[in-house]
N, C-alpha and C positions, 0 to 999 in steps of 0.2 A: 858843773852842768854836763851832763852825758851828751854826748857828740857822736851823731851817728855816720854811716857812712855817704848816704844820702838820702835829701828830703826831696819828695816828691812831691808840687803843689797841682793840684787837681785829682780827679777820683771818677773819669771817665774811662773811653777805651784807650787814650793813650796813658792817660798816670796810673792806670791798673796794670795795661799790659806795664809797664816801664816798671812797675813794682813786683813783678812776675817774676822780669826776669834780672831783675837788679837782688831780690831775697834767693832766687834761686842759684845763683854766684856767692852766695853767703856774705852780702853785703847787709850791714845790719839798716834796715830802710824804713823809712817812716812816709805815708802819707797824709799831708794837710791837704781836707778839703768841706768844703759844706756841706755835699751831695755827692752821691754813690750816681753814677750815671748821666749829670748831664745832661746835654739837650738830648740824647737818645731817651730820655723818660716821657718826652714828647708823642714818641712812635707806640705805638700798639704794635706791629707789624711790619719787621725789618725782612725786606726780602731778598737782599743780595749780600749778607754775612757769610760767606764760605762757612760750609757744614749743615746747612742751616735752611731748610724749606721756608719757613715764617720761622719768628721770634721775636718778639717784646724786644725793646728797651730795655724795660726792669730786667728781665728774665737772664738777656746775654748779660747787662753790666754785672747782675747780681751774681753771673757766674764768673764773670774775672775777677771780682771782690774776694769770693771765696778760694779760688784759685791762689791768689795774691795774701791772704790770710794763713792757706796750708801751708807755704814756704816762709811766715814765719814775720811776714810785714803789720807795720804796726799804722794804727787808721787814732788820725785826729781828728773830730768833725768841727771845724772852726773856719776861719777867712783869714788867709795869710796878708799882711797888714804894708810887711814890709820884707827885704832884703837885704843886708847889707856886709860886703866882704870885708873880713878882719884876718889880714896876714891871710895863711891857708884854711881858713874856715871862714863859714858862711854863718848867718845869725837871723833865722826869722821870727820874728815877731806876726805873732795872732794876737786877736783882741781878746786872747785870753790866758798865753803865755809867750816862753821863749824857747825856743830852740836852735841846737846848732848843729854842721854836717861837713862834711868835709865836701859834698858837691853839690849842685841845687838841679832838678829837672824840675823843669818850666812845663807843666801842661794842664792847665787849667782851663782850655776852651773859653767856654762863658761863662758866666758866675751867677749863680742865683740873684734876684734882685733882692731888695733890701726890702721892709715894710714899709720904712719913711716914718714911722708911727714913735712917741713918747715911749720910754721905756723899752724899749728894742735889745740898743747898747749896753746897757745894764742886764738884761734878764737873757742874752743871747748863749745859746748852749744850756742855760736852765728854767726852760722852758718851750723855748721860741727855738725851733728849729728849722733849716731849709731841707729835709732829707728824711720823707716819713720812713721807706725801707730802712735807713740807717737808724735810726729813735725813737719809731712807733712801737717796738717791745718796751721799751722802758715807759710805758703810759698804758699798758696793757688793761683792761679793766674800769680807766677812767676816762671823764669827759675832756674830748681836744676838740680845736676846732682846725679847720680849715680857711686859711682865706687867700681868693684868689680867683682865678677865673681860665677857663681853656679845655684842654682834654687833657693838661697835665695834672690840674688840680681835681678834676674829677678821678685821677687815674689813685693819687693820694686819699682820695676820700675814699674810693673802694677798698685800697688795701688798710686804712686805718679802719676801716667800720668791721674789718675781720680780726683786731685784736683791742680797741678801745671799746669802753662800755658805753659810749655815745659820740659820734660826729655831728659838728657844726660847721655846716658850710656858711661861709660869710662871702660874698660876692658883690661885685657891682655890677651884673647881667642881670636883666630883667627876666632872662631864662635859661637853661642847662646849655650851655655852649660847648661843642665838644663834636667828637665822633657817635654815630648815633647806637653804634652798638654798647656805649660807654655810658650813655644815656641812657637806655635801656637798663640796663645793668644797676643805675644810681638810683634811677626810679623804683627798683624794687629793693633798695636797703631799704628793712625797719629802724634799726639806731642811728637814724641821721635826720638833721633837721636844720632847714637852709632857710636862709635869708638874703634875698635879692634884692639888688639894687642901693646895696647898701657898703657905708665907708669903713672901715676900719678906723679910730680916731685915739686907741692906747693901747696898748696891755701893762696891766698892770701887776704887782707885788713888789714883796721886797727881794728876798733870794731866792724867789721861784715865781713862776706864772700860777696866779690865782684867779685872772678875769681879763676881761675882754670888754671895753668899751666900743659901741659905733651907734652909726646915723643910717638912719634910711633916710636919704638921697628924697624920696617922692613928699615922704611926711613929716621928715623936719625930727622924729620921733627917736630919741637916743636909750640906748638900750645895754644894762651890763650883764654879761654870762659867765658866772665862776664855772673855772676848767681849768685845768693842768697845765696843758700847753698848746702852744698855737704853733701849725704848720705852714711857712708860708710860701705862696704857689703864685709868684707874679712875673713869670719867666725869665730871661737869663740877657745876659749882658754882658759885652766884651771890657775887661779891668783890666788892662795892661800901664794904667799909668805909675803903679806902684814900682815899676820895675823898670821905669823910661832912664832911669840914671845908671843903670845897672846895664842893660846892655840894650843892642842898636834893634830899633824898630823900624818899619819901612813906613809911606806915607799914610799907611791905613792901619798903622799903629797894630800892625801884625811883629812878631820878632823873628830877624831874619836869622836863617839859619844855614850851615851849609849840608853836604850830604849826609854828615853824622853827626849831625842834629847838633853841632858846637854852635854857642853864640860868639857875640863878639867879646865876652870875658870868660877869660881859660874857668873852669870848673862850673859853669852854668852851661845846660842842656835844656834843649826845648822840642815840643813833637805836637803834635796833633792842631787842633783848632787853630790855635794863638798864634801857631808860624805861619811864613811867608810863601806856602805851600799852597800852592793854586784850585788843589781836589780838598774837598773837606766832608770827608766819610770815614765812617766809625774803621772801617777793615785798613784803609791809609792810615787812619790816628794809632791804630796798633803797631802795624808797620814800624808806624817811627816812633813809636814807643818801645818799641825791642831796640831799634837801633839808638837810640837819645840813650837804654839804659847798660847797652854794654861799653857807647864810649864812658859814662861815667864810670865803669867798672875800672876800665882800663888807665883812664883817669887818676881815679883813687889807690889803685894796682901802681901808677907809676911815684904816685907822691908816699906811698910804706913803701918803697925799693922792691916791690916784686913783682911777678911776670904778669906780662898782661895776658887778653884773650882775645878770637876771634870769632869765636861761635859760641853758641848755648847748645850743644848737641850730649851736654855728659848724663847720664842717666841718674837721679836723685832716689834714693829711698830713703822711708821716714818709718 
């Protein structure tokens, strides 16, 4: 099994930034996550990002993704399941493989929720994805749906209806819930077509999403819609219990960390959301996503016998 130098779990502002500057050390890095961004895919309109007058959620995370992609890091979109340390390596398990690393950064914020719905488990990654910017091109042309409810799930239904050949919004809002210039905006797709007020109750196929079971809630009236895949948008949720044996959490199930983001077992790092860090802002999760990913540097620099570092200041060309 190929053992990389660290795995990164999350794929916000701190496991992008931590993936920055962990592949730009020439650390071979992998990140596991379900979504590109985060509770920042929330925002329309960040306005205290240094550099930065306004900017999207999408926009900035989508710009440390690619960042983190040029220096050569490698993106998993799955749900890291578990952790567990064997001698000097780490072994995570996803609901859809294995892997291993020589160190683990911890930043995962909050985690997409789940559908709760038959056939999830089975069809997840082919089909059913948490992460339209990350898996909307690969449905390019065909019918997906959406289901969810907010101005995140609205925000996924705009950017799918620019590369799918039909959206289905599936909702339990009796009406477009959201920011109004988002609403605006949904109101005048033509390739979309919503259903309020209504349950999600399967998706189904066998190796791929082929359809979509639900209930309208008012009429009792069940309904199946063949499509590709289903996007789901039922906001986010703090999962630190995977990792409660692994190292020490405070009483709000945050993981304590100290100034360079070491937890309480040597080779696991943590940054952004998930720690015991009192500010919980996108420009802070970078912060300690630069610093979570040069102690792992240093870290993994000291278990191969060689030098460690104290800065990212060297100039890269590609």
């Amino acid at each position: 099994m190929e053992t990389y130098d660290t795995i990164i779990i999350g794929g916000a502002s701190a496991g992008l930034t931590a993936a920055i500057y962990t592949a730009r050390q020439g650390m071979k890095t992998l990140v596991i996550t379900k979504d590109i961004g985060g509770q920042a895919l929330l925002t329309t309109d960040i306005q205290n990002y240094p550099g930065f007058d306004m900017i999207g959620g999408f926009e900035l995370t989508n710009k440390f993704k690619e960042q983190a992609e040029y220096y050569g890091t490698e993106f998993v979109y799955d749900e890291a399941l578990s952790v567990d340390a064997e001698g000097d390596r780490f072994k995570v398990k996803t609901a859809g493989s294995e892997f291993t690393a020589l160190s683990i950064i911890l930043a995962f914020g909050k985690t997409p929720r789940d559908l709760k719905v038959p056939g999830e488990s089975t069809l997840r990654g082919h089909g059913i994805s948490y992460c339209a910017i990350c898996d909307g091109p690969l449905f390019r042309g065909k019918e997906v749906a959406v289901a969810g409810n907010g101005s995140h799930a609205l925000e996924a239904l705009v950017y799918l209806s620019s590369v799918a050949g039909k959206v289905f919004y599936i909702t339990n809002a009796k009406k477009l819930a959201g920011e109004e210039s988002l609403i605006d905006t949904v109101n005048g797709i033509k390739n979309k077509e919503i259903y309020f007020d209504s349950t999600l109750l399967s998706v189904n196929g066998e190796k791929s999403v082929e359809s979509v079971t639900f209930r309208n809630k008012s009429s009792g009236e069940t309904t199946d819609l063949k499509l590709s895949a289903v996007f789901a948008e039922m906001g986010y949720i703090a999962k630190t219990g995977f990792v409660k044996n692994l190292v020490e959490l405070n009483k709000s199930n945050e993981i304590v960390v100290d100034k360079f983001g070491r937890t309480s077992h040597e080779g696991v790092f943590a940054c952004g959301d998930v720690t015991d860090t009192p500010y919980k802002q996108a420009v802070i999760s970078a912060g300690q996503g630069a610093t979570a990913a040069l102690s792992a540097y240093n870290y993994v620099q000291n278990l191969k016998g060689k030098v460690a570092a104290k800065s990212d200041w060297k100039l890269i060309r590609h």
